[in-house]
C-alpha positions in Angstrom: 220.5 6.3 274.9 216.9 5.4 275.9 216.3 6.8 279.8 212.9 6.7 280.0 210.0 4.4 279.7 206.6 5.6 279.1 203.0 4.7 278.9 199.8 6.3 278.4 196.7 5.8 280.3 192.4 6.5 280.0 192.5 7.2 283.6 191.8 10.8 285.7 195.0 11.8 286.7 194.0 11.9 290.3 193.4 8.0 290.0 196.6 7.4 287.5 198.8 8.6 290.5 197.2 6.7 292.9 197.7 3.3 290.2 201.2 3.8 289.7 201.9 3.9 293.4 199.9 0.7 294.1 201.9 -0.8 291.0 205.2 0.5 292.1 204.5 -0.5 295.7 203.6 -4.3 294.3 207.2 -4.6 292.9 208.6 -3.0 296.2 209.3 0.4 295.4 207.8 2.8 298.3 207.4 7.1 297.4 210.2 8.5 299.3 209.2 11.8 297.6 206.9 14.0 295.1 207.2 16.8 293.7 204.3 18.6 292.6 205.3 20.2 289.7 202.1 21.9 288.6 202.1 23.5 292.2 205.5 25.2 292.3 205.9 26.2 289.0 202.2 28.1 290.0 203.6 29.6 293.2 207.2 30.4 292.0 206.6 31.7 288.0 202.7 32.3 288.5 202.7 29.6 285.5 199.5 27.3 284.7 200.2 24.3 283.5 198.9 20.4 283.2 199.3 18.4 286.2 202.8 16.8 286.6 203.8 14.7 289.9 207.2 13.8 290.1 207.5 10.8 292.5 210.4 9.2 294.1 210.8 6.1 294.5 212.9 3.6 296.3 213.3 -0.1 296.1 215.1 -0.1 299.8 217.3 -3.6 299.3 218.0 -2.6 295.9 219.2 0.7 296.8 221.4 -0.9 299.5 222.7 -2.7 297.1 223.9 -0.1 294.7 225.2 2.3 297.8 227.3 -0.4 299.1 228.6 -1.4 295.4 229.1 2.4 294.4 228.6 4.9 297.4 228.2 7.6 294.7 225.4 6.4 292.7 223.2 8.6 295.2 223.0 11.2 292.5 220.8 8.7 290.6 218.7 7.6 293.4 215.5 7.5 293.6 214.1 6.2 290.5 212.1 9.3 289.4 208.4 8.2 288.0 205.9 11.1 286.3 202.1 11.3 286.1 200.9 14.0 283.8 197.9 15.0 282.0 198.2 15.5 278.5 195.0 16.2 276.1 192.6 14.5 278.7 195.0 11.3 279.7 197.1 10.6 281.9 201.3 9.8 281.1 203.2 8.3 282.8 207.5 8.3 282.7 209.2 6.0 284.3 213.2 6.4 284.7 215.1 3.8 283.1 217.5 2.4 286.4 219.7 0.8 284.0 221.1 4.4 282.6 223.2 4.1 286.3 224.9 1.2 284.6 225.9 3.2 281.6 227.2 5.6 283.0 228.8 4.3 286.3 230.6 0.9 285.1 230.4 -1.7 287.8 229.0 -5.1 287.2 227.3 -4.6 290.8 225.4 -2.1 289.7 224.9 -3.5 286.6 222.4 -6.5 288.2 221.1 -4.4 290.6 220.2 -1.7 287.6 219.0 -4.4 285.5 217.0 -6.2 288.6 215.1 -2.1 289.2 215.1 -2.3 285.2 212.6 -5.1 285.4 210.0 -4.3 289.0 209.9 -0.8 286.6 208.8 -2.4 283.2 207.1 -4.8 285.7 205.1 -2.0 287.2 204.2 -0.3 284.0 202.9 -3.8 282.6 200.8 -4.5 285.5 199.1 -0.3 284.4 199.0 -1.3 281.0 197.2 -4.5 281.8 194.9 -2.5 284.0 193.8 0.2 281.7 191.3 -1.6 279.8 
């Protein structure tokens, strides 16, 4: 089972994260959270590693939807999207929403997972187009 979507992009990371928000925010997806992975695994392990941004984010009627269809699909939620640098470029991992629907079996869900499915691979799209 595919749960992840990725891309690669010729962009600083600094500007890569702040392209997939505006892309994310364009299909209506605002960043509930991040996670700065880079930054805790320094402060807790005394690790070094690439950047890595782990960013939450929430599509707030779609959500609604999938709460009131399936009050425990809250584990799933938000729809997790990475930036990282890898050898100079920046990655980035998008969750694949419709793994809710494979998992929890509700046809509910399953539109709502398949209509976050597509503002995701709509988001990325919109990066890809932009990277040239």
């Amino acid at each position: 089972m595919d749960y992840a979507r990725s891309i690669t992009l010729d962009l600083p990371y600094e500007e890569a994260v702040g392209k997939v928000k505006e892309a994310l925010r364009e299909q209506g997806f605002g960043t509930l959270t991040e996670i700065d992975v880079q930054a805790t695994l320094r402060e807790k392990l005394g690790t070094e590693t690439e950047p890595y941004l782990i960013i939450g984010a929430c599509n707030p009627p779609l959500a609604h939807r999938a709460l009131e269809a399936v009050p425990t699909v809250g584990v799933f939620l938000p729809c997790n999207v990475v930036v990282r640098r890898s050898g100079g470029r920046s990655i980035v991992d998008a969750m694949d929403p419709e793994v809710m629907s494979k998992v929890i079996a509700d046809p509910t869900l399953e539109e709502v997972a398949a209509e976050a499915s597509r503002k995701i691979q709509a988001a990325l799209d919109a990066l890809s187009a932009r990277r040239a």
